[in-house]
N, C-alpha and C positions, 0 to 999 in steps of 0.2 A: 232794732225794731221788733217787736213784737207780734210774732204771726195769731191771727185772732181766727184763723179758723176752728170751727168748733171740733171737738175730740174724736168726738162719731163720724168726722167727716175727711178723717183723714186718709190718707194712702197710706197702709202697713205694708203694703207688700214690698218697697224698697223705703223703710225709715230713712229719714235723714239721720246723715251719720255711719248709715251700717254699711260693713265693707265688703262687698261683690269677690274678693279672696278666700274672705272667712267660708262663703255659701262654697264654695270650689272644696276648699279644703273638707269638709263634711262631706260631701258626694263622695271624696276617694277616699276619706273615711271609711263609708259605708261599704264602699266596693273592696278597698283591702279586706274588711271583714268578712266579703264574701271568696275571694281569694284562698282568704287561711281555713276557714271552714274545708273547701274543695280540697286546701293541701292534706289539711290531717284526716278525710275520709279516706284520700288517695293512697295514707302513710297505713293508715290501718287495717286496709283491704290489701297492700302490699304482705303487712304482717302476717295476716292470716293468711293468706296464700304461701309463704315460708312457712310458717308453722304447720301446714297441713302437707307440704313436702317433705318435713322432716321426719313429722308422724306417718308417712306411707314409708318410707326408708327405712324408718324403726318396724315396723311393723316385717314389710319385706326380709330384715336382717332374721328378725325373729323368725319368722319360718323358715329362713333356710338354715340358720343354724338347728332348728327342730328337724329338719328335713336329715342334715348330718350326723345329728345324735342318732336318728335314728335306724340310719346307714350304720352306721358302725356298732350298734347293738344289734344289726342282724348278721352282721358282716362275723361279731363275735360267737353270737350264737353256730353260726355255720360251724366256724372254726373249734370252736370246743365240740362240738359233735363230729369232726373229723378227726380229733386229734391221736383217739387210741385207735382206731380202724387202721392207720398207718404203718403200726409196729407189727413188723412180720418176722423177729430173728426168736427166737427160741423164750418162752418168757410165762411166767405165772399170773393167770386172770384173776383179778380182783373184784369182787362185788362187796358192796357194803351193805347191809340190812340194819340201820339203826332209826332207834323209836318207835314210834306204834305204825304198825301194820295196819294202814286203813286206806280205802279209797281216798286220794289227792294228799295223799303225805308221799316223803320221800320214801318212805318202804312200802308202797302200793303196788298190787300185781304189774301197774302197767309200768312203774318204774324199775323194779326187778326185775321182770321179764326181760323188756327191754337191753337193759343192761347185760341177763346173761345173751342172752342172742347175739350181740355182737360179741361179746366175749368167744363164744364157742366158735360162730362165722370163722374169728381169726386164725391164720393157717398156723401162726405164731407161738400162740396159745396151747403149754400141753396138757395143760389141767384148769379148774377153775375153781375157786375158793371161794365160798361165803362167811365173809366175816360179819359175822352176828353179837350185835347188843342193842336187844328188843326186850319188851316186859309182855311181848304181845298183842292181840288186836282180832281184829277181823277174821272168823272163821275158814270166809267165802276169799278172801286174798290170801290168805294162808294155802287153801286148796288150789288157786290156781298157779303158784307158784311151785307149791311140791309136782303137781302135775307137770308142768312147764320142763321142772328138772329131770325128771323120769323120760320126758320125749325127746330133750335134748343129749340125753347123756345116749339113749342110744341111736338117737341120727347120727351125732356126729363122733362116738365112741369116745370120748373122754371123761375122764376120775373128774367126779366134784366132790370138792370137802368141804363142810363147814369148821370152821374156828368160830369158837366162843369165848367171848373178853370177858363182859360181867356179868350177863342175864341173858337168858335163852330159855323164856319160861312161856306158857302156855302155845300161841299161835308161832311163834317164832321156834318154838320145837316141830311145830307142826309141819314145817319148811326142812328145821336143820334134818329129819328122820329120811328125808329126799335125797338128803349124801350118800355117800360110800361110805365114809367115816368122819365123827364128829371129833375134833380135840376140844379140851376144856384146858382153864386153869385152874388150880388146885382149887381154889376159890370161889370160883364163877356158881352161878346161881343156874342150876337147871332142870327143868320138869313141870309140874303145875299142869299136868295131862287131865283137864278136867274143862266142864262149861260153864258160865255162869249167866245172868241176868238178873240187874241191881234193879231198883227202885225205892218209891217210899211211899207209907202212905197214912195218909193225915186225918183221915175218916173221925177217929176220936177225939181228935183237939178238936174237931170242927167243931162235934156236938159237943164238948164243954163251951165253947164260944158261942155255941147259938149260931153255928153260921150254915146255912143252907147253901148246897151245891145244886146248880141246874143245869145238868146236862142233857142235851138231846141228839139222838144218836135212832138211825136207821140199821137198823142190825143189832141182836142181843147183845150179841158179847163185842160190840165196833169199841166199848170206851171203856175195856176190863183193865187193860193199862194204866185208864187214869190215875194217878195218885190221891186224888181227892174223891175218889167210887170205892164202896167197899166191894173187896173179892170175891167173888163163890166158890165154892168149892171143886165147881164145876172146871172152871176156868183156873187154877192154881194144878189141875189135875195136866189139862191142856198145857198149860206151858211147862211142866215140870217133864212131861211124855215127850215135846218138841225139845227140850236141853237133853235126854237122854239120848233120844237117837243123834242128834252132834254129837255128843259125845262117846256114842257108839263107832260112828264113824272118823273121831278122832283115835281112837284105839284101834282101829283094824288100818290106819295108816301106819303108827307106829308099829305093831305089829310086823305090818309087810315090810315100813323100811330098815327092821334092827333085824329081822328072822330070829335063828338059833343065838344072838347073841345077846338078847333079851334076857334077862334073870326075872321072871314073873313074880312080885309078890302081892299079897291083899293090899298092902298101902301102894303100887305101881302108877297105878289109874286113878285115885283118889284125890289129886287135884294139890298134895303134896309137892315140894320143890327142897332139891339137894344140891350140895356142892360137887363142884367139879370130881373131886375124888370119890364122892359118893355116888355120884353118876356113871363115873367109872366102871368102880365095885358092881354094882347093880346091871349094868349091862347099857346103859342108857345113851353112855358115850364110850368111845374105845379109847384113848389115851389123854393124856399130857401134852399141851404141845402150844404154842402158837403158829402167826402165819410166816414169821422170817423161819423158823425149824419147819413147818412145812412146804414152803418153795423150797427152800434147802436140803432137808433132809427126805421127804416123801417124793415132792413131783420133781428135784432134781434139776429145778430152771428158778435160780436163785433170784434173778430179776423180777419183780411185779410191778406190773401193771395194774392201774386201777380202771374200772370200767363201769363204775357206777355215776350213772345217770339222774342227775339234781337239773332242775328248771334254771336255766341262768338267765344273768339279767334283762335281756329282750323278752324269754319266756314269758317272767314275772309280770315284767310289766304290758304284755300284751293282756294276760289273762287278768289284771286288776283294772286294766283300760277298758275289757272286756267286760268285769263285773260292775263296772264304771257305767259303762253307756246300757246294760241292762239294768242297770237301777234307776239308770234316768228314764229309760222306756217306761217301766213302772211306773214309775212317779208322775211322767206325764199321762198315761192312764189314767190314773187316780187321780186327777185334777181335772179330766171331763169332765161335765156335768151328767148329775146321774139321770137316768130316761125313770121314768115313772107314768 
């Protein structure tokens, strides 16, 4: 039989026909769908919570082993600066003077100094030796070292000698004349008793190139150094008058430390440099000899000890960690904003 109800007037909301399971099944459909949503937030927020434990771990690991590095580079530090103060039986003090003589190199007053001080402190110790190969440097560490040795030699009465390997020429002379007695090798390079101060200056190429210098300076002579200023005469007079008297007073050091054993000639003081035999001859140096022949044969305590004072690894890296966070200071400076 044919139902004649008309189309619009039908009941959809349960068709004939449709299965009241199917509708069930949809519901937990849906609801599973929301189930697995909740797992895998659940699974995710798990993850990151592990992963942010493992990242605190790693991190923690990392500083303590920074923490141990850096124990034991001070732990080293300690110990290499107690290591020669220890030796107290009968023995030859060693200092080394090599490379340029200037403020923060290893032949700087404060690290020579240094190094003889304990040297001499040691009961141990019956002489002390500087062994020299320098080209030179610094006037002003030059003089506080020759000084240094002059007051320590007679605080604590002991011979210093220097030994010269290859070069022992200008500033580093200025030190060895601080000994009792210098030995050379035949060979070695020594003298150069003289001042200098280099530059350059470009004043004439400029004006072939058309190129204009602008300098501005509070004070006449504030920028007679420039390279690209020309000189006066005025000023060439001035600094040629300031290298003489250095160098005046590099000749009355040498003087006081060679005395009668000086051989004075016109070329002495002329900023000249001779070999070890020639330095000899001359009066400049007293003998031949290295430092195994002089623990051995002069100071008679065959054994040396070395007492020279270098930055070791802690040092280093405090003072680059140091030049490290002053540059950053700068730098953050320099990225205010400027007031106006």
């Amino acid at each position: 039989m044919t139902d004649s109800t008309p189309p619009e007037s039908r009941d959809f909301t349960n068709p004939a026909g449709a299965n009241p399971q199917g509708a069930a099944t949809s519901a937990a459909a849906t609801t599973d769908g929301s189930g697995w949503e909740r797992a895998t937030l659940e699974k995710l927020a798990l993850a990151a919570i592990v992963e942010q434990r493992h990242a605190r771990r790693w991190r923690n690991g990392i500083r303590l082993a920074w923490l141990l590095f850096l124990v034991g580079l001070v732990w080293i530090g300690y110990d290499h600066k107690g290591s020669s103060s220890d030796v107290t039986s009968p023995h030859t003090a060693l200092v080394k003077i090599e490379g340029e003589i200037a403020s923060g190199s290893d032949a700087s007053a404060e690290m020579v100094v240094s190094a003889m001080r304990t040297a001499f402190e040691d009961k141990g110790a019956q002489a002390v030796v500087l062994l020299i190969n320098s080209p030179g440097g610094s006037p002003v560490q030059a003089g506080i070292i020759n000084d240094e040795i002059r007051r320590l030699k007679a605080l604590y009465h002991k011979p210093v000698y220097a030994v010269v390997e290859e070069t022992c020429a200008s500033a580093a002379y200025y030190i060895a004349v601080g000994a009792d007695k210098i030995f050379v090798d035949k060979a070695s390079i020594v003298g150069s008793i003289g001042v200098l101060m280099d530059g350059f200056g470009f004043t004439v190429l400029m004006d072939k190139l058309g190129v204009e210098r602008r300098l501005m300076t509070a004070g006449e002579n504030k920028g007679f150094m420039d390279p690209f200023s020309p000189q006066t005469e005025k000023q060439r007079v001035f600094a040629q008058a300031m290298l003489d008297q250095i160098h005046l007073q590099f000749i009355a050091v040498v003087k006081t430390g060679r005395g009668e054993r000086l051989k004075q000639t016109p070329e002495t003081f002329s900023g000249l440099f001779w070999t070890g035999q020639q330095a000899v001859d001359m009066g400049l140096a007293d003998q031949l000899g290295n430092v195994d022949y002089v623990a051995r044969e002069v100071v008679k305590a065959e054994e040396l000890i070395d007492y020279t004072r270098k930055d070791n690894v802690a040092e280093r890296l405090a003072k680059r960690f140091g030049a490290a966070m002053g540059e950053g200071a700068v730098k953050a400076v320099r990225s205010l904003p400027a007031l106006h």
